[in-house]
N, C-alpha and C positions, 0 to 999 in steps of 0.2 A: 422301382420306376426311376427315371433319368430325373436329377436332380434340378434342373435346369426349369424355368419360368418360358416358356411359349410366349413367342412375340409377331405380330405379323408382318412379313419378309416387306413391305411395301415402306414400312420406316425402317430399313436398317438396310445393308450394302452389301452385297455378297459379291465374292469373286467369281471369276468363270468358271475357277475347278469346283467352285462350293456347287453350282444347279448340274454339273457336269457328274456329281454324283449323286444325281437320283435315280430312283430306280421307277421305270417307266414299262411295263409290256403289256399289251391285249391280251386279253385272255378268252374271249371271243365274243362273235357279234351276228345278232340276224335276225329278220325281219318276220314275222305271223303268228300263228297260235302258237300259245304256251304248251310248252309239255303238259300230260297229263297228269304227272308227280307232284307238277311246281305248283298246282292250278290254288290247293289250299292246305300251305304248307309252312313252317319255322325253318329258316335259314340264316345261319352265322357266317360270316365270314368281313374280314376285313380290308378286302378290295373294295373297288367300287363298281356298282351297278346304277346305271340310267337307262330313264325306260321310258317311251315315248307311246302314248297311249291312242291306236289308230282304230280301236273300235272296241265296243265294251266296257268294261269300267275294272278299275281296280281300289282296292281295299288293303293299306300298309299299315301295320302296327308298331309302332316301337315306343315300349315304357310304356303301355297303358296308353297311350294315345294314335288315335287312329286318323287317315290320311285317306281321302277319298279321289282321286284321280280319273279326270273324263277322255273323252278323246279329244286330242289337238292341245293336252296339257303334258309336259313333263314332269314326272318327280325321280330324286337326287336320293337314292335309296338310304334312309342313314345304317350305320354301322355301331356296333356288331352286330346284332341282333333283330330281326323283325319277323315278324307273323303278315305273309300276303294271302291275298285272297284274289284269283283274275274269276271275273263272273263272266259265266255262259262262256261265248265262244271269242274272247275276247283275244285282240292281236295287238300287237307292240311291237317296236323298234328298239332291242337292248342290244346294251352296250356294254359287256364286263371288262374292268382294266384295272392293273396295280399303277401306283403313283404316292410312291411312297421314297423319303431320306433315306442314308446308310441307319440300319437298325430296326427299321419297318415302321419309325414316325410317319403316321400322314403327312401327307401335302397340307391337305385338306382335312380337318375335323367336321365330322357328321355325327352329330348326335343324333339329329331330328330328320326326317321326312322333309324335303322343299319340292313345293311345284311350280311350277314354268310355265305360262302359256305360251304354248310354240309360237306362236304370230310375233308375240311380243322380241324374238330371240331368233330371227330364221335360222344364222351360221350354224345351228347346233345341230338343225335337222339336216343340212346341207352334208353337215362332213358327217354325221353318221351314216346318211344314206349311205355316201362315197365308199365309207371302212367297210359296209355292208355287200357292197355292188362288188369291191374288190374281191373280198372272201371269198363269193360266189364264184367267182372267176378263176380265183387260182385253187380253189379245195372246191370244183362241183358234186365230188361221191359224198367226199366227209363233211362233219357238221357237228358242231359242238364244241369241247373243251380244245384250243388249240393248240395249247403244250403238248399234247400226246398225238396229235394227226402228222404223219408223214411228214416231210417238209423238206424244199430242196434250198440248198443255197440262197439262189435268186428268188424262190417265193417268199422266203425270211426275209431277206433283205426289201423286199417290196413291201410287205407289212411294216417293217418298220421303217419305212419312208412315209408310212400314211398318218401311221400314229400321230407325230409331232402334229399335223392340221386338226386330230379330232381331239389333241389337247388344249392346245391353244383356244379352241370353238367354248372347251368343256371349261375352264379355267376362265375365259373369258364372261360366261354365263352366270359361274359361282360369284364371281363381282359383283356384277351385276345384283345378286341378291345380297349381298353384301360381306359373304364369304372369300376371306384372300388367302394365299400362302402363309403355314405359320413353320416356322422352325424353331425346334426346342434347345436348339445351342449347336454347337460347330467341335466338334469332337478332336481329339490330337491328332495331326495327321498318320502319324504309329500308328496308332488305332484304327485309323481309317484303312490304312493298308493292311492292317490283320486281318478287320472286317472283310475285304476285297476277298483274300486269301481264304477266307472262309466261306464266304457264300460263291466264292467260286472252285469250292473240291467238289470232285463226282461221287455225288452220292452212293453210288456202286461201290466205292473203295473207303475203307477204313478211316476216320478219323484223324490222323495227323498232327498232332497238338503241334509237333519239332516244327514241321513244317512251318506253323502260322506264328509261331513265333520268332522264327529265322527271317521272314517276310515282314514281319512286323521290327524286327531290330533289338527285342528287349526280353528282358529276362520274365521266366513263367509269375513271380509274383507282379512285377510293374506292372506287367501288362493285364494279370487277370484285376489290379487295383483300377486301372484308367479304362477300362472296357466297362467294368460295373458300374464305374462313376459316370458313363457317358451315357450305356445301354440299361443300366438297373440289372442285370444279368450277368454271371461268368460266361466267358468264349464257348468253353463247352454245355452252357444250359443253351446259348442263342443256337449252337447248331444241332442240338437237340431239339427247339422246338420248330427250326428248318426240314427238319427230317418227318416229324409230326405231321408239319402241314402239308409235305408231300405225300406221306403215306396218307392223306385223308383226297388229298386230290385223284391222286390214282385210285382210290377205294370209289369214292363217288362219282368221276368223271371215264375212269377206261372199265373194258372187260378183262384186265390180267387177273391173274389166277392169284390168291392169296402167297402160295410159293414163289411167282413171279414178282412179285410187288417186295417179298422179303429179299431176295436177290437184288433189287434194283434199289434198296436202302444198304444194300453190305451186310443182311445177317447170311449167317452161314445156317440159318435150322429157319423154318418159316416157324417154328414151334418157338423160337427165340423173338421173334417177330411178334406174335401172338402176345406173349405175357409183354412187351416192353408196352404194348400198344394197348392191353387192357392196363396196366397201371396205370394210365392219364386217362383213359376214357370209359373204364369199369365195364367195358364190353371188350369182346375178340372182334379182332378184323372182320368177321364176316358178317357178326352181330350189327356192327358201327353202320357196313354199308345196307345193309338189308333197311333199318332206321330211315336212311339219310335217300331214299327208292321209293 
């Protein structure tokens, strides 16, 4: 773990390059019944999900403590881990987004469940509608995870002109309950550029250590020493567990083919895929997504 004590960004100063590296993307958004997978289900993940409750009721678990949600209130799903429950034929307004530092610190720490009475908060419901209304608009076939849907230029670019208002809304809200920005320290800029250089190779193609360390400026010990001291991890375990949470995205969110999904991480045997993927999750590929369905 990063050695660094967590402070919250509202007493301390940051530069414009420091917020200019966060990592910010929708991950998708939309409005009525829940799936009928989700309906009562355990789900990990450490994005975030808000969810705005328009009929029905919902039932969130995390740590043993349970979160009851009516309509016209929102709750701030916490992370990693919760146990939902949507009863009957209940409909919601979600919102899934990353909003996370270089490294994959949150923005934002959620341990717990918070709820919101929407009245109390319009702008939230405002710009979600908005993210919502838009989606509809430029993806009518598709629907779902929005990493993997089609996507041209200018539909990209229009999403991410929206984003910033349903963060600000969402950021503005967590205030409000008394939730701010916290940052766990401010990394060497080396590092930071290595980091760049690494969450930015195509995971289709081979690993690269030369590369990120050419980009980075320093030599393979300094820099695996200043990366674990900032990240808690060596370069190659962070892009290791990059690669992890892709193959878990593609397994639970598209229809590719096990062989497809190996190809689009860089293995050359999907059968190489299989074993890299049951040593961290003690199931095969296929096992993991059947589970997680």
């Amino acid at each position: 773990m990063p050695m660094h004590a967590a402070a919250p960004i509202r007493n301390r100063h940051l530069r414009f390059r420091d917020w200019a590296a966060l990592r910010a993307s929708l991950l998708w958004a939309y409005e009525g019944e829940t799936q009928q997978q989700a309906r009562n289900s355990t789900a990990t993940s450490m994005d975030t999900s808000v969810w705005l409750v328009r009929t029905g009721r919902v039932s969130v678990t995390t740590d043993g403590v349970t979160t009851e949600v009516l309509p016209g209130q929102w709750v701030f799903v916490a992370s990693p881990t919760r146990h939902q429950v949507f009863h009957g034929r209940t409909e919601i307004l979600s919102v899934h987004f990353r909003l996370t530092w270089p490294g994959g610190e949150q923005v934002i720490d959620r341990p717990r469940n918070l709820v919101l009475n929407s009245a109390e908060f319009p702008g939230l419901e405002k710009a979600g509608t908005a993210v919502v209304r838009r989606l509809a608009r430029l993806f009518p076939v598709e629907h779902g995870f929005l990493p993997g849907i089609p996507c041209s230029l200018d539909a990209y670019l229009q999403v991410q002109n929206m984003l910033p208002m349903w963060l600000r809304a969402y950021l503005s809200a967590m205030a409000h309950l008394g939730h701010h920005p916290r940052r766990i320290g401010l990394a060497d800029d080396r590092v930071l550029q290595g980091l760049a250089a690494i969450e930015g190779h195509p995971m289709s193609l081979p690993f690269s250590e030369k590369a990120i360390l050419a980009q980075a400026g320093l030599a393979r010990s300094q820099f695996d020493a200043l990366f674990i001291r900032e990240f808690g991890v060596t370069p190659r375990r962070y892009y290791d567990n990059l690669r992890h949470a892709e193959a878990r995205e593609l397994l639970r969110h598209t229809s590719l083919s096990i062989k497809e999904i190996a190809i689009a991480l860089a293995f050359r045997h999907a059968s190489h895929f299989t074993m890299w993927f049951r040593a961290r999750h003690q199931l095969t590929p296929a096992e993991w997504r059947h589970s997680v369905q």
